[in-house]
N, C-alpha and C positions, 0 to 999 in steps of 0.2 A: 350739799350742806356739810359742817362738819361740827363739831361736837368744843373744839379746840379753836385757837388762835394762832396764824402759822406766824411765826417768829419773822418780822423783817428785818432783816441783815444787809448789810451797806447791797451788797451785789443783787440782791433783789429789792432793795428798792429803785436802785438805779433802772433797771428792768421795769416796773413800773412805770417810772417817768418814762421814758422810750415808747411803750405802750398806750399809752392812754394819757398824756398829758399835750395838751394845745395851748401854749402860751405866746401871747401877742408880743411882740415886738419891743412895747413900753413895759409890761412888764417884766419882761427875762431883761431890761435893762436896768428898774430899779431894785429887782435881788440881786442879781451880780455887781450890782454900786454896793448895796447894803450889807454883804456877805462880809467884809473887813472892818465894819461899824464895830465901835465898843457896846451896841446895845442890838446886834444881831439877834439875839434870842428873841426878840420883839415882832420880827418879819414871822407873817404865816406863810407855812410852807405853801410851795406850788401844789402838791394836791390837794390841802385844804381850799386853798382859793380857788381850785377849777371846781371843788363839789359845791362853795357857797354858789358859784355862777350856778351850777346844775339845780342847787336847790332853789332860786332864785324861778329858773325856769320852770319845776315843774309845778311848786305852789301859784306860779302866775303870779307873785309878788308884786305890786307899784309902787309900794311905799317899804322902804327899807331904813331901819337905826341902825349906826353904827356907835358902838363906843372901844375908842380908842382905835386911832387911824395909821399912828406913827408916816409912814412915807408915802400911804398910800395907796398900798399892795392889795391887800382884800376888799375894800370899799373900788379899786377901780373892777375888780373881778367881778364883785355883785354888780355894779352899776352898767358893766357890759350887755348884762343879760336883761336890764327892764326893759319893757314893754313900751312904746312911745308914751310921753308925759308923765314914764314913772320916775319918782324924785329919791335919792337917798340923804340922811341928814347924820352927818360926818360931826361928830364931838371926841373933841382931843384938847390937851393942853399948852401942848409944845407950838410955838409958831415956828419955831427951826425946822421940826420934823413936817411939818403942815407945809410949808414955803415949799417943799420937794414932794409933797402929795398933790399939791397943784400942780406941779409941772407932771407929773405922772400921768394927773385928767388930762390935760392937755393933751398928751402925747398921745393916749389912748382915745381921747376925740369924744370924752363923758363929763366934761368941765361941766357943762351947763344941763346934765342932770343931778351934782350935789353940792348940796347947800353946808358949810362948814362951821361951824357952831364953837368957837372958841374961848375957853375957859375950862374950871371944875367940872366933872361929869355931873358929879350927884345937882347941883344950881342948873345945872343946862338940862337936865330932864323932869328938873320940876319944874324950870321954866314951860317947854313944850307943854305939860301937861296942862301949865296953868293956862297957857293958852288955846284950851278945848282940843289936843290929841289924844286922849284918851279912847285907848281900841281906833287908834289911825293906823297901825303900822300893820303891817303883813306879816315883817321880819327884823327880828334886832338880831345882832353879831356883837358879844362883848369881849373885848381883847383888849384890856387894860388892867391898872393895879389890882392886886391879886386880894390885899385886904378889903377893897368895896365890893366883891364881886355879887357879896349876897344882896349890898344895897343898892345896887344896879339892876341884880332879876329882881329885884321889888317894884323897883320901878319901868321893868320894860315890861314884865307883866302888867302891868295898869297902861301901857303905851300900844300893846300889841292887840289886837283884834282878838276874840276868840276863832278858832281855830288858826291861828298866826303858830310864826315859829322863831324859841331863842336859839342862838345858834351862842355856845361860849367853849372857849380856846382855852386849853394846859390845864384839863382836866385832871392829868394824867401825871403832869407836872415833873415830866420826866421819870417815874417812877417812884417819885421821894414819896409818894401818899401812901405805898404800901409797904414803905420800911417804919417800922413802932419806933425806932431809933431818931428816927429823921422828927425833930421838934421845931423845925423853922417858922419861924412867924407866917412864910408866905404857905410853905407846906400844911403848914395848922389849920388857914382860913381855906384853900380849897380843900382838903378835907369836912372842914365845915359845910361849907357848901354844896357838897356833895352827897353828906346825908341831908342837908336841907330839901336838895331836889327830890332824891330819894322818898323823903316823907312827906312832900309835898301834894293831898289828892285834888290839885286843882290843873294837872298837865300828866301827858303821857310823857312816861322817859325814854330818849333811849341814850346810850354813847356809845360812839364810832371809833376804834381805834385808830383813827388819823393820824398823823402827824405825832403832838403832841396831846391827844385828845379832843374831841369836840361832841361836848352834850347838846343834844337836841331836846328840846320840850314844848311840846306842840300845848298850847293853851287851851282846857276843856271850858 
């Protein structure tokens, strides 16, 4: 154990992936499609999407939310790892970006475990709720606009099982959260959001220095 956070620098992270990353086939094909995208920043990194699969596995998850899919990437990584009959249900807004997360299921051979729920997040999960999933899900993954983010865990908390798990992405937000200079609209609301989890005593916290960050909050 250590006390500290070892600094990741380009050469050791590279090192990492070398070590410990197993990436299929369709997916090292659509990051490397998505790497020259104008909206790059959007893809989860590959060791975030190999730990959602991990975490997929050892909660034993079968029902999994996603919000905000863009191409594909992390919803085919969780949907790798369910169990037979387990479903994940895919909400995004873009059908551009959606049209190439089908072909992603496809290629990864998980088409016909997720169901793609197209429109506004905040309607399509009070749709679900209305439709009696309240405490269905195992696991929600929120990776979407940065100003809903608290109104999104309000409502995958009502979606997610107790002891379920939110899994949500750019906590860290590239480090703008911890410059007092940085007033960006998007930097403001994940800061918000982060003393919301924080003060929140209805889930355990933790956050993973991943990637771009990834809070976990296991629902009490």
């Amino acid at each position: 154990m250590s006390r500290v956070h070892t600094p990741i620098v380009d050469g050791l992270a590279e090192y990492l992936r070398q070590i410990t990353l197993h990436e299929p086939p369709a997916l090292r094909h659509v990051r490397e499609e998505s790497e020259g995208h104008p909206h790059a920043s959007m893809q989860t990194s590959p060791e975030q999407g190999q730990f959602l699969n991990f975490l997929v596995r050892i909660t034993g998850a079968k029902r999994i939310l996603e919000v905000g899919t863009f191409m594909g990437y992390s919803s085919t990584w969780m949907a790798l790892a369910l169990p037979p009959g387990g479903r994940l249900t895919a909400c995004d807004l873009s059908e551009e970006y959606t049209r190439r997360a089908r072909q992603t299921w496809r290629e990864a051979g998980v088409e016909d475990r997720i169901e793609l729920r197209l429109g506004p997040a905040l309607p399509t999960l009070d749709a679900l709720a209305a439709e009696g999933n309240a405490g269905a899900f195992d696991l929600a993954f929120i990776d979407a606009d940065k100003s809903n983010y608290a109104a999104y865990y309000d409502r995958a908390m009502n979606l997610v099982r107790t002891g379920g798990v939110i899994a949500v992405d750019n906590v860290l937000w590239h480090g703008r959260v911890a410059d007092p200079e940085d007033r960006d609209t998007d930097t403001e609301a994940i800061r918000a959001f982060n003393r919301k989890l924080h003060d929140d005593p209805r889930i355990a916290l933790s956050l993973v220095p991943l990637g771009d960050g990834l809070t976990l909050a296991c629902k009490l």
